[in-house]
N, C-alpha and C positions, 0 to 999 in steps of 0.2 A: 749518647743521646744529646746530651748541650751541644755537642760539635755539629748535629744530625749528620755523622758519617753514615753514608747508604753500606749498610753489612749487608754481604749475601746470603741469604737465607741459607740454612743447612740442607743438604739432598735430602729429599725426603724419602720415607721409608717407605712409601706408597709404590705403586706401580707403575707410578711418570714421576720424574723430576721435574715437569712442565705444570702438572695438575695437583693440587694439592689433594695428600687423600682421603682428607674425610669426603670432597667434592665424588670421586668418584663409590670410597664406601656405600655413599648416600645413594646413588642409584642403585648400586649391587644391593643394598641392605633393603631394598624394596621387591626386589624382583629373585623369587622364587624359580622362575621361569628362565632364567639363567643359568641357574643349578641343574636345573633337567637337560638344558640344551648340553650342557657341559658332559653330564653323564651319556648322554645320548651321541655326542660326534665330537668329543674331544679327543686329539691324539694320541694326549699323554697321558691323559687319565687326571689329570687336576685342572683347579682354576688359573692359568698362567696370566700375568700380567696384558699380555695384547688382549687376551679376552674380558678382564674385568674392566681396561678401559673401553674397548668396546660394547662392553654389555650398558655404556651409558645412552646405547642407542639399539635398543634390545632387538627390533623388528629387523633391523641391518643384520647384527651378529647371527640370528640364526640361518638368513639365506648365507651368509658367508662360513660359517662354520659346517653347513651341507654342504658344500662346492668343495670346501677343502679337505672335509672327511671322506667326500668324491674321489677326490683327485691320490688322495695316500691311502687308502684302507678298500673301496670298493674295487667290484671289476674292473680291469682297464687291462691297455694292452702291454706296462709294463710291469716286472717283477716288485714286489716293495722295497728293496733294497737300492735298487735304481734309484725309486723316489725319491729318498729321502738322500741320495750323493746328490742327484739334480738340483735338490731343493739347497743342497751347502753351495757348490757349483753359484748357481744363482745369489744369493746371498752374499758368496766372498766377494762378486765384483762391487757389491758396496761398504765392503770389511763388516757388513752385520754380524758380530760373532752374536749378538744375544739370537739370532737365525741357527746360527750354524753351529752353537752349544747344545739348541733342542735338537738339532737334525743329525746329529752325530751320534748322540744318544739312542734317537728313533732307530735310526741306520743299524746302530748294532742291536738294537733288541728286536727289529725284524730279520736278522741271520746276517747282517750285512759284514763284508770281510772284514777284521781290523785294519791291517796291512792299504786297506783300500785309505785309510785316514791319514796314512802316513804323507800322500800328495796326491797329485796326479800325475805321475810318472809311477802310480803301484796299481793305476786302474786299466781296466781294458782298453782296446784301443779305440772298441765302438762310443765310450764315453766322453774319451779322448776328444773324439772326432765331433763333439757338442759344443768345445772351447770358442770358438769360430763366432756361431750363431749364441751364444751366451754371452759374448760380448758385446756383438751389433745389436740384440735384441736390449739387453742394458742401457749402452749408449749410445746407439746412431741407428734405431729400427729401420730409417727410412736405407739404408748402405744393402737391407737384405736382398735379394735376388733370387728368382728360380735358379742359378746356376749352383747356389750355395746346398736348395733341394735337393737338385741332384747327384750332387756331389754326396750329399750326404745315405739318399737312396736306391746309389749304383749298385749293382749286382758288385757280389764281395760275400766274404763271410762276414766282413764288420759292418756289413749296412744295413741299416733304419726300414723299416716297413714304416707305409705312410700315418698310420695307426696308431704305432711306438712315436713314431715323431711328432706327430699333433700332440699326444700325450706328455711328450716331452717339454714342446714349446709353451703349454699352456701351463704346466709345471715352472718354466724357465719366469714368464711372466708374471706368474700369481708372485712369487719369491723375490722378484724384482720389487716391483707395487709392492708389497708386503714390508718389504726393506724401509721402503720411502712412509709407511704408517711408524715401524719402531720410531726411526729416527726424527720424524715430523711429530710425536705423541711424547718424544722422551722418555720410553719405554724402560725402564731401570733393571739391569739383570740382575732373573730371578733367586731369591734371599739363598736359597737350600737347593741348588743344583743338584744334579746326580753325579759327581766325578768319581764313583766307584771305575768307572770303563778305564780310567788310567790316561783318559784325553786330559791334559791342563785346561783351565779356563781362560779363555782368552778375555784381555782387556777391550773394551771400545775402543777399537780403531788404534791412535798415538794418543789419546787426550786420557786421562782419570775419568770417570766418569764425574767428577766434582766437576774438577773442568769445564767439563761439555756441557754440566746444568750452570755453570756460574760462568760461565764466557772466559775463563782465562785464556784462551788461545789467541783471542781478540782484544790486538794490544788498543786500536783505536775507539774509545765508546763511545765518539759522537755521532751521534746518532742523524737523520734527517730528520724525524718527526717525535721522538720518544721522550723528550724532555718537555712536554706539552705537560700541566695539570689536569684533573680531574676533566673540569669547566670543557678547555681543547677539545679533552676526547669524544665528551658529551656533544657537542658541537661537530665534531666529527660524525658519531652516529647521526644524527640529525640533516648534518648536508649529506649522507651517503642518504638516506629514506628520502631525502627532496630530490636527488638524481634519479633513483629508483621510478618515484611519481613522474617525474619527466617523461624518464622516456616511457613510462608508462602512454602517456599522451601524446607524445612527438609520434609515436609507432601509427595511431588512428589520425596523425596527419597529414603523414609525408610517406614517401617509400623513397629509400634510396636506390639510383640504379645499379646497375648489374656490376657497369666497368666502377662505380663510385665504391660498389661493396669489395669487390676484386681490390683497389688501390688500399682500404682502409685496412683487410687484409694482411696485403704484403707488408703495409707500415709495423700494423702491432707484431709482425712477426722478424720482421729486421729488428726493431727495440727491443722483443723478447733476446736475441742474442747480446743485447748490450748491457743488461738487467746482470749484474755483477762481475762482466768481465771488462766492466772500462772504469776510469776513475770516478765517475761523476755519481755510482753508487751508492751506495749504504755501507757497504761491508768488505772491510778490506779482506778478500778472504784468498786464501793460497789457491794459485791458477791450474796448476797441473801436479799430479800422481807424480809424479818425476819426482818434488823436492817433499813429497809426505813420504813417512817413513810406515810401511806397509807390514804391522807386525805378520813376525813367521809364521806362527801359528796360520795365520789368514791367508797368506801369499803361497802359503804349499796351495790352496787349491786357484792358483791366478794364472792365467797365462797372459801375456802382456798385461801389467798394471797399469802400466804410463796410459793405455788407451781409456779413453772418456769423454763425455758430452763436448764440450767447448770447443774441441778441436777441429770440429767441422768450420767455426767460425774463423777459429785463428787463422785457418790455410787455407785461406783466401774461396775456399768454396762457400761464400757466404751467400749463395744463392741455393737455397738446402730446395730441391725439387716440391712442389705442390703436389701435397696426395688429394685430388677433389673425394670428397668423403661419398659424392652420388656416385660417383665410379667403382667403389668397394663400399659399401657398407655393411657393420656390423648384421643391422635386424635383415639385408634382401642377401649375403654372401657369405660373410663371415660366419654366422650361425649354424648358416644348413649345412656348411663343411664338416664344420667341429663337430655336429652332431651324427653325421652319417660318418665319418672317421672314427668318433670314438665315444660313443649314446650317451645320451642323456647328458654329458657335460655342459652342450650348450643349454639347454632348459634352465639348467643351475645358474649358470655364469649371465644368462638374460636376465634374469631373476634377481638377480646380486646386482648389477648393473642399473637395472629399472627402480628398484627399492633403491637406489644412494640417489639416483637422480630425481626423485619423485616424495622423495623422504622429506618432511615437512610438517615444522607444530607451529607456523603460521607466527612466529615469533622473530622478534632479532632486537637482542638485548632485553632491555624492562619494556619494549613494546610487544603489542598484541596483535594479531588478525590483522598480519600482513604477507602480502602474497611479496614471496620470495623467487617465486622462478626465473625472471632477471640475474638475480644476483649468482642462483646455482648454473643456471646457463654458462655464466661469464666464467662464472670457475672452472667450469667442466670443457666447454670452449678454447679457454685460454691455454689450457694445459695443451690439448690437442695444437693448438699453434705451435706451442714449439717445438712440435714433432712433425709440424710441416704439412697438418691435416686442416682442409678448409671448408666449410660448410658456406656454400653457395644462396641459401636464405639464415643467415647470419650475419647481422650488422657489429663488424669488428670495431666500431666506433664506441660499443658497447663497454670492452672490458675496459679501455682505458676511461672512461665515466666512472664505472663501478670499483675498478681494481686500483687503491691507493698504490705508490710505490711500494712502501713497504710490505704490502701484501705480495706484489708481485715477485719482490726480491725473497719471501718465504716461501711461495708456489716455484721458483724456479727451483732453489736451495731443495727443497723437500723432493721435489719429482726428476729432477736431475746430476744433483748429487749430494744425497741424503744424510752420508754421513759427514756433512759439514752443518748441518744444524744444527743452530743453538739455543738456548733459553731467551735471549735477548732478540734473538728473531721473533719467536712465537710470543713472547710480550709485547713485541714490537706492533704487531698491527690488532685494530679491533679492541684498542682496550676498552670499551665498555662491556664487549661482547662476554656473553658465559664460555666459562671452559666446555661446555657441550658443543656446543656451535662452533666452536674449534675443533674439536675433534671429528662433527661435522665436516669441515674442511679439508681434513685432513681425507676421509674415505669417500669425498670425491674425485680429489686429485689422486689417490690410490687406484681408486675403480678405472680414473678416465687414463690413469698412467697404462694400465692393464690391457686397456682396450684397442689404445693406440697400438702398445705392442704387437697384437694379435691383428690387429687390423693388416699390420704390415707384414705379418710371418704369413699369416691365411692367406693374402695379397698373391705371395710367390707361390706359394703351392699350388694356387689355383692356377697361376702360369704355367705352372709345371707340370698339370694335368692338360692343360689346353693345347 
């Protein structure tokens, strides 16, 4: 203390390493109604860590935990066993083992084969034949294609009914998006696992999970903006609330044109590719799957690791095609697909979707009774940029107003490769802000990572039907 050496706090024994836990106790220790929802659509039959941090936004968790009680336990068109391999499948390509420790478990207590855990080289070929579109769907949704559809449901004995494979990819995405909440929330694996099944537990990724809550992997800790005091941040919050009111204003004076909004666009979406793979960064952080070391445990279910987000940039295809979002959209295409393929899923997943976007206690930080939908636009917007999705009355001049660097540099990290978050990122932007409002954050870039994906799988199948 005389020296004030900065000591890293100890992991905590909570259910994030990000959030301290009496923070989120305090919301669980209120709500009753958590407990119900748990007994009512939980998996596993307990309160698991992703749910107690979400139950600090209770109206969310319950559409979200129907949709996903949907997707593994109700009717559908695949078997349970399936699920819950698709749901590891999806999960390895971001090394989530604290995903793929509950799904392994689930797997074998709904009859799922052991021998199937051993890789994927002990699974059918029809599962097999997922690797493909579990990648592109992961990292580069925009690469999908009706020819990959079809391929997948050509006449054969190993081929997908359209039905199975809506069920599939909607599965493949929730697990993705889901991936990017663990590791955006600093989700801590849970205390008393079940390793009766004889599966070892796998560690986080290559890091200790100390590590990954105290940045050891991150030799450089200078930061662009986080050695600011108190005073800075406050000020921070403050010039971000005088932006907000701006454009509040500028919007009832001006309209920008069509080719002005097109340019502004393209801009935040070329930047969005240079937001931590060029030096001028935040984060020196490792560029490619290649030089991380992919524990075993994880990589039996991997087919190409090396494949991931950035790579689109680096090889020279830095012109990632424009999906205009009027040409496919979720609420006029996307929906009524999902829904007449495989019921009632879309209802849920609109539901889940509309609730994170429209979720709102008119609050940001110690202030009150302020409309926020600016700022969740920019979040939810932004993400979709850099998956190449563009809304045609949306002024992209917006998220670079609203969206500090370092926020940007944690939305891309969280939504594009997740398991490189760390604790100095998520302290990194917003420090005045509540840990809710972060978490907040967190399942919008989830929901909108989700949607994007489906946006672009629904996309081809509707070609594929056309």
């Amino acid at each position: 203390q005389e020296k004030r050496v900065q000591v890293s706090p100890p992991l905590t024994r909570g259910p994030s390493a990000f959030i301290p836990e009496n923070e989120v106790m305090q919301a669980n220790g209120l709500d009753e109604r958590t407990n119900l929802l748990v007994e009512e659509y939980s998996t596993s039959g307990r309160l698991d860590n992703i749910t107690q941090v979400m139950s600090i936004h209770t109206q969310y968790l319950e559409s979200f935990l129907r949709s996903q009680f949907y997707m593994l336990r109700m009717d559908g068109p695949l078997p349970l066993p399936y699920r819950h391999y698709i749901a590891i499948m999806a999960a390895a390509r971001h090394q989530c083992s604290y995903l793929i420790n509950m799904h392994v478990d689930e797997f074998l207590k709904t009859g799922g084969i052991a021998e199937w855990l051993n890789g994927l080289e002990y699974i059918p070929q029809r599962l097999k034949n997922l690797n493909e579109i579990n990648k592109l769907l992961a990292h580069r949704p925009w690469l999908i294609t009706k020819e990959h559809i079809q391929k997948l449901v050509k006449t054969g004995e190993n081929n997908w009914s359209l039905p199975e494979l809506v069920h599939a990819v909607v599965l493949l995405a929730h697990y993705h998006a889901l991936a990017s909440f663990v590791f955006g929330s600093g989700i801590n694996p849970e205390r008393d696992p079940d390793t009766s099944n004889g599966v070892r537990l796998i560690a986080v990724n290559n890091f200790c999970v100390c590590d990954l809550a105290n940045d050891n992997n991150i030799e450089n800790a200078s930061l662009t903006s986080s050695n600011f005091g108190i005073a800075d941040s406050l000020s921070e919050l403050e010039a971000l609330m005088e932006r907000m009111k701006r454009l509040q204003e500028d919007k009832e004076d001006e309209e920008a044109s069509q080719e002005e909004m097109a340019t502004r666009f393209e801009k935040e979406k070329k930047e969005s590719l240079l937001v931590i793979s060029g030096g001028t960064y935040a984060f020196p952080v490792p560029l490619s799957f290649d030089d991380e070391i992919v524990s075993t445990d994880v990589s039996r279910y991997i087919e190409d690791p090396g494949f991931g987000y950035k790579d689109f940039a680096r090889r020279g295809e830095d012109h990632l095609p424009t999906f205009r979002a009027q040409d496919y959209t979720w609420e006029n295409h996307g929906f009524s697909l999902v829904n007449r393929l495989y019921s009632d899923i879309g209802h849920l997943l609109d539901e889940k979707f509309r609730m994170v976007y429209n979720l709102t206690y008119n609050t940001m930080a110690t202030h009150e009774d302020v409309d926020t939908t600016t700022l969740r636009r920019a979040l939810f917007n932004y993400v979709h940029c850099m998956y190449g999705i563009r809304y045609d009355d949306y002024d992209y001049g917006e998220v670079n107003q609203l969206l500090e660097r370092s926020l940007k540099v944690y939305i891309k990290t969280v939504t594009c490769y997740p398991e490189r978050t760390t604790k100095r990122m998520y302290d990194s932007y917003w420090r005045q802000f509540k840990h809710s409002e972060k978490v907040h954050v967190n399942l919008l870039l989830m929901e909108a990572r989700m949607q994007a994906e489906l946006l672009y799988a629904l996309r081809a199948i509707t070609r594929h039907l056309t």
